[in-house]
N, C-alpha and C positions, 0 to 999 in steps of 0.2 A: 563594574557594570560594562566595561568595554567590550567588545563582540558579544554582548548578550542579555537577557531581558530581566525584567522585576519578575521576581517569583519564581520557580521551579522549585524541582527536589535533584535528590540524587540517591536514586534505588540500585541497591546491592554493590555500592561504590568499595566496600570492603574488602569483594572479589571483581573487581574490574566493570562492572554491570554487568556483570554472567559472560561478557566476551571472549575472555582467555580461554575457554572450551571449544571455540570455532574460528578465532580471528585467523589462526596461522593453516587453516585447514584449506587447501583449494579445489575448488567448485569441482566436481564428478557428477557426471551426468547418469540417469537412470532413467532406465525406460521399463514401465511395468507389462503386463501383460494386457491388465483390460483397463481403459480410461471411462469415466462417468462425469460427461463434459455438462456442464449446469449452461442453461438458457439467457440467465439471469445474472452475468457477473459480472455487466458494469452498472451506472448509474444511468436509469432510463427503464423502457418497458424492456420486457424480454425476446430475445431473438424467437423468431418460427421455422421451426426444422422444416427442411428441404430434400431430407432423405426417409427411408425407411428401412425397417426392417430385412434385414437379408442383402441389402444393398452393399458393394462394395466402393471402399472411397479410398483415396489418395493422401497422402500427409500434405497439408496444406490445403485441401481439398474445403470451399465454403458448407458447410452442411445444416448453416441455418440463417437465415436473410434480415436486414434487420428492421426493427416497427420503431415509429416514432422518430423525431428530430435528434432525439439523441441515441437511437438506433447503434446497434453494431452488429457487421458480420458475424458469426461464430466458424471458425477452422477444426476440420479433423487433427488432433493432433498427431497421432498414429495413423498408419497405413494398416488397412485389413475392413473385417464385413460391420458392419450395423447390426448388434444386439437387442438395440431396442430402443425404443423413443416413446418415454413414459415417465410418470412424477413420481420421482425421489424423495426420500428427507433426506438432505443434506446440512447446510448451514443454515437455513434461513428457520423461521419457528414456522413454515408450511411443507408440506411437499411443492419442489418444484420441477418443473420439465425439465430431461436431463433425456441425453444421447447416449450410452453403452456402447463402445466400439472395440472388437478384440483386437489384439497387436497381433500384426505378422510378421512382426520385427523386421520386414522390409526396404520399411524406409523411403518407399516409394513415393515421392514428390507429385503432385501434380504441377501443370506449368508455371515458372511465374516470370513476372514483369519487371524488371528492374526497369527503375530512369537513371538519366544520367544527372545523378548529383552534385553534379559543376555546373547543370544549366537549366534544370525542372523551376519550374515557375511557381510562387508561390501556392499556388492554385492547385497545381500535381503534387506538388508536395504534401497539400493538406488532402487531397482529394485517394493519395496510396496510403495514407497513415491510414483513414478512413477504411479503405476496404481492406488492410491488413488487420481489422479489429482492436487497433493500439488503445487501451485506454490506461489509467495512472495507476501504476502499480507502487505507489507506497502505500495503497492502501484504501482511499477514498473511490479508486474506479472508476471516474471521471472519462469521458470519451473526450480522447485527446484530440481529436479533428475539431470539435468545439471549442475546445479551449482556443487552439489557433487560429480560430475565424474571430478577429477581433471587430466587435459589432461598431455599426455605425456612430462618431461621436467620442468614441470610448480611445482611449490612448496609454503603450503604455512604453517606458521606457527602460526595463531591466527586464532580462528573464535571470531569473534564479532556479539553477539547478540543485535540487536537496539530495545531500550528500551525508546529512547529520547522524542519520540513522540511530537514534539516540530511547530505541525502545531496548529494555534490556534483553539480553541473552542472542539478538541480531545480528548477523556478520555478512547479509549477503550485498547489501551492499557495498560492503566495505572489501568485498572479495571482488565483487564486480570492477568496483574504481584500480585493482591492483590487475587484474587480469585482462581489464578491456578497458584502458582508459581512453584508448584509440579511438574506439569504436561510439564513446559515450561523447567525446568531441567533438565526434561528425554529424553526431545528434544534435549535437548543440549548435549549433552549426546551419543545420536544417530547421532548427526550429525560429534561430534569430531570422532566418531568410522568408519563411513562411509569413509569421506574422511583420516582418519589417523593423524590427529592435535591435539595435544597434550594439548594445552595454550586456554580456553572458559572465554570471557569478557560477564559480562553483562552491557551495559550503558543506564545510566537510570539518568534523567535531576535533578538536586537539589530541581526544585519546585514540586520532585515527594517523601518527604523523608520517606512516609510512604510503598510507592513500594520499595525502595533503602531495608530500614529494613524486608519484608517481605522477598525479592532475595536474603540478606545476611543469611537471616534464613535459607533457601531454600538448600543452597548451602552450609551450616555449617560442612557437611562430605567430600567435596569434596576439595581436596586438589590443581588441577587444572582449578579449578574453579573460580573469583571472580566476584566484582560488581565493577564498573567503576564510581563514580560521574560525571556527568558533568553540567559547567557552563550552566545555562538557557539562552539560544540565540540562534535565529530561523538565518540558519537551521542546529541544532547542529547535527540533525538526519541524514544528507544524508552522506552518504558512505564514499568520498573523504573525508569530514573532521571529520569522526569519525576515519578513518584507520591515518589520522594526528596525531588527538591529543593522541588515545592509542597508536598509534604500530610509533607514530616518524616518519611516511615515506608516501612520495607524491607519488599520485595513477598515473605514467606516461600517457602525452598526448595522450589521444585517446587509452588507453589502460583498462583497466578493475582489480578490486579490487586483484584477485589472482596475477596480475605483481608484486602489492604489497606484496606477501606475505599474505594477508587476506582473508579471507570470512565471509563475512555479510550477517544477515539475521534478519529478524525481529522479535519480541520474539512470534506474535503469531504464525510464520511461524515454529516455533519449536514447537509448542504446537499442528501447525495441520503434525508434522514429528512424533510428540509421536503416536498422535491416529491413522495415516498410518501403522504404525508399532505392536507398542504394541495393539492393538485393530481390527486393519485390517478396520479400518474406514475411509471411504475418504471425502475427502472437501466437504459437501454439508450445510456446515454455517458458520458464522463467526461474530465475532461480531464489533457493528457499534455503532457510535455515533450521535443520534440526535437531535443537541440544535437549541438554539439561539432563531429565530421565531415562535418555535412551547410552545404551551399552556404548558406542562408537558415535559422538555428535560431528557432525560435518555441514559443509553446503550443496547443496545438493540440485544439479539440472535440470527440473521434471518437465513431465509435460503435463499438459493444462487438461486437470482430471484424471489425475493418480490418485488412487486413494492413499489418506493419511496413513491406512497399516499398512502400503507397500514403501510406503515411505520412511517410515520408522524401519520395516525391516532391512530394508539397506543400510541402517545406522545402527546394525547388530540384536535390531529389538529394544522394546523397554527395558529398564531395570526391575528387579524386583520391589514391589510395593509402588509401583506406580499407579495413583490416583486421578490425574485430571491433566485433560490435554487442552490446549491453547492454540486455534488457529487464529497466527500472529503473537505479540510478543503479551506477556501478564500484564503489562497496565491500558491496554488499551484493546489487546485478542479477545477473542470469544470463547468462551467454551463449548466442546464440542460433544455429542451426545455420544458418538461412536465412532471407531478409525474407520467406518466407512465416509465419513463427511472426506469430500474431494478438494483438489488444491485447484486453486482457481488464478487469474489474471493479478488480485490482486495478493494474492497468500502470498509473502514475505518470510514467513516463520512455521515451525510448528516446536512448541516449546511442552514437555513435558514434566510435571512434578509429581511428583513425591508424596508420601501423606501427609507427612510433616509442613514440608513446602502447601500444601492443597488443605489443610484443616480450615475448616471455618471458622471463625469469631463471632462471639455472643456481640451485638451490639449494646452501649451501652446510652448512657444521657448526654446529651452533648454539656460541656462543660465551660461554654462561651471564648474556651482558649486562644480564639480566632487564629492560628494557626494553618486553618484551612484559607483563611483572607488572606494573611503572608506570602504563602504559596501559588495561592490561585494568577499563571501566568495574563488572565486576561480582565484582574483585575475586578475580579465578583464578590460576595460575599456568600460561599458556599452554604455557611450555616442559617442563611438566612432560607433560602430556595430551599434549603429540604424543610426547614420548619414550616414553609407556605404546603408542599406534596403532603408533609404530613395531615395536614387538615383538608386536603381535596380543594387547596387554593390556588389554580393553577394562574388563575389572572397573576396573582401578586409574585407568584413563581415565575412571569416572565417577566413583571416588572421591574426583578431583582435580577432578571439578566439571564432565566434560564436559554433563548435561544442563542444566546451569543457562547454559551457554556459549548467548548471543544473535545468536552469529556476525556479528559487527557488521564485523570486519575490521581492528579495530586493531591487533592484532598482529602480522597480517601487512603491514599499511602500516609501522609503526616497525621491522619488524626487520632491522638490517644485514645478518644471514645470507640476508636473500631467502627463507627460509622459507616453505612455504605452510602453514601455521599454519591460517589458517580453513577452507579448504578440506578439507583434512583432517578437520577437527569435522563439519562438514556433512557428506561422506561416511561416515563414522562414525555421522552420529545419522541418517539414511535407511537404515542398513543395520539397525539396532536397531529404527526402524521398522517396516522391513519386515518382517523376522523377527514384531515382536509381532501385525502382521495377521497372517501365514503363522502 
């Protein structure tokens, strides 16, 4: 149980977790011809375009302002004209507002602002993350200027940077930490100063020992600083049982990582806090992994709103017989309806399979094996929650703990009956959602 928590699995542990296809690959950047920048890609209402049609804008250039408290800027990724500013289907199950800008492979910067990050004030620090658009790219999309306004009252004493990266077939992180771990330190760095926390972890999985040594170098002057080993078990990455296993203490029900005392962030989410800052640069790339079905897997540079088939073709194309694509990693990604769905702030991965890999299963009975209770890292009783969804019970489905479910997918990987277990929670807690907007 040391570095690590009750429960997990360990999928595709036979081939490494699908890693050995991209771990030794480093990052190449790629720049498409036309981006299809979404409105809508962190958590909060969606930005309002500022440009039009026919206009021409700048790389780095804002082209859409942002609504609500948890608001973000959106950035031209590309330099070249405005194709159009109009609803897409992309990821989400609606059309959403989405910007078309052609590349004129220019490269052309509009201005920016660096501070000086020896002496920017808590305040500046959070206030440049803010207008560089930074929000949390492992996935959740979180506007990170929030995160480091720590509210009145509220205290916390660790930030933990997640290094785990512990979805399978993923590497960009783990190419990140080897290639910029400089850069991820400065983040860290700026972020303990922002909100005033003293104590900076980096955790970072054991099957990663050549990131662990690069972090540990990285960090060789910094006295409050260290590197965190942890046991390799999916999902050693998610929040609640990273603030477990480091900092001792369970994130209370229905409550959020600072009640803990912590804040987490993901280590490229400090890498795009450095360039906010020290550079005056905001989000308009990040890098992504894309294996499995495609001819050449690598990690890959993009910029924010590339589409997934300019992205695969840089990785030689699919293979043949490729069936179903993944933005983000198979236990926890989405499926996506077409390689026009675009790469966003938070896109980490694009993983493709196979027929074989992608065939469905007949569900069967559940056979009480509890199994799924074993696994479950947060400690639910999975088989219970679907047998409440199954009868339209959603009281007793949250009784048994649906909202605290992190839909991680372990129980639907261990379970014999082939059950779709997560999937189920997840439609259940979007419907519950929706309702409380409506």
């Amino acid at each position: 149980m040391r570095n690590t928590f009750r429960g997990g699995v360990h999928p595709l542990r036979h081939i490494g977790e699908g890693k050995p296809l991209t771990q030794a690959s480093p990052i190449r950047a790629v720049a498409a011809d036309t981006v299809i920048i979404a409105m809508g890609m962190h958590l909060g209402a969606p930005s309002a375009p500022c440009v039009a049609k026919g206009q021409r804008v700048k790389l780095g250039e804002v082209i859409a302002t942002p609504v609500g408290g948890f608001g973000l800027p959106v950035h031209a990724s590309v330099s070249g004209e405005v194709l159009f500013v109009e609803e897409r289907q992309l990821l989400k199950s609606k059309p959403e507002l989405c910007i078309g800008i052609q590349n004129d492979h220019a490269d052309e910067w509009t201005a920016l602002t660096p501070l000086d990050a020896e002496r920017a004030s808590a305040a500046e620090i959070i206030a440049a993350v803010k207008n560089a658009g930074v929000c949390g790219m492992g996935g959740a999309a979180f506007p990170t200027h929030v995160k480091l306004t720590i509210p009145e009252g509220k205290h916390a004493d660790v930030v933990i940077l997640n290094g785990a990266e512990c979805e399978p077939y993923l590497t960009a992180d783990h190419r990140t930490m080897l290639e910029q771990s400089a850069r991820i330190v400065a983040g860290l760095k700026l972020i303990l100063r922002a909100t005033g926390v003293k104590r900076g972890v980096i955790a970072v999985e054991t099957n990663k020992p050549d990131a662990i040594k690069r972090m540990r170098e990285a960090i060789a002057d910094e006295a409050d600083i260290s590197v965190f080993p942890l046991k390799t078990k999916y999902p050693q990455g998610s929040e609640k049982q990273l603030i477990h296993v480091i900092a001792g203490r369970e994130v209370p029900r229905g409550k959020l990582p600072l009640d803990a005392g912590a804040l987490v962030f993901n280590v490229s989410t400090a890498a795009a806090v450095y360039d906010a800052v020290s550079l005056g640069k905001p989000l308009i790339e990040r890098v992504c992994t894309v294996s499995c079905g495609v001819k050449e897997p690598g990690n890959l540079l993009l910029r924010v709103g590339t589409r997934y088939e300019d992205a695969i073709l840089a990785c030689g194309g699919m293979i043949d017989g490729a069936r179903k694509i993944f933005a983000g990693g198979p236990m926890t990604g989405l499926c996506v309806a077409s390689t026009e769905a675009t790469v966003t702030k938070a896109t980490n991965g694009i993983v493709v399979f196979d027929e074989k890999q992608a065939k469905a299963v007949q569900e069967s009975a559940c056979i009480r094996c509890a199994r799924c209770v074993t696994v479950c890292p947060i400690g639910l009783h999975p088989y219970l929650m679907r047998s409440d969804l199954d009868r339209h019970d959603t009281d007793s489905a949250k009784q048994h703990g649906l909202m605290d479910c992190i839909l991680c997918g372990a129980c639907s990987y261990i379970c014999p009956a082939r059950r779709y277990l997560s999937s189920s929670y997840k439609a259940a807690k979007d419907e519950l959602a929706a309702k409380a907007r409506r």
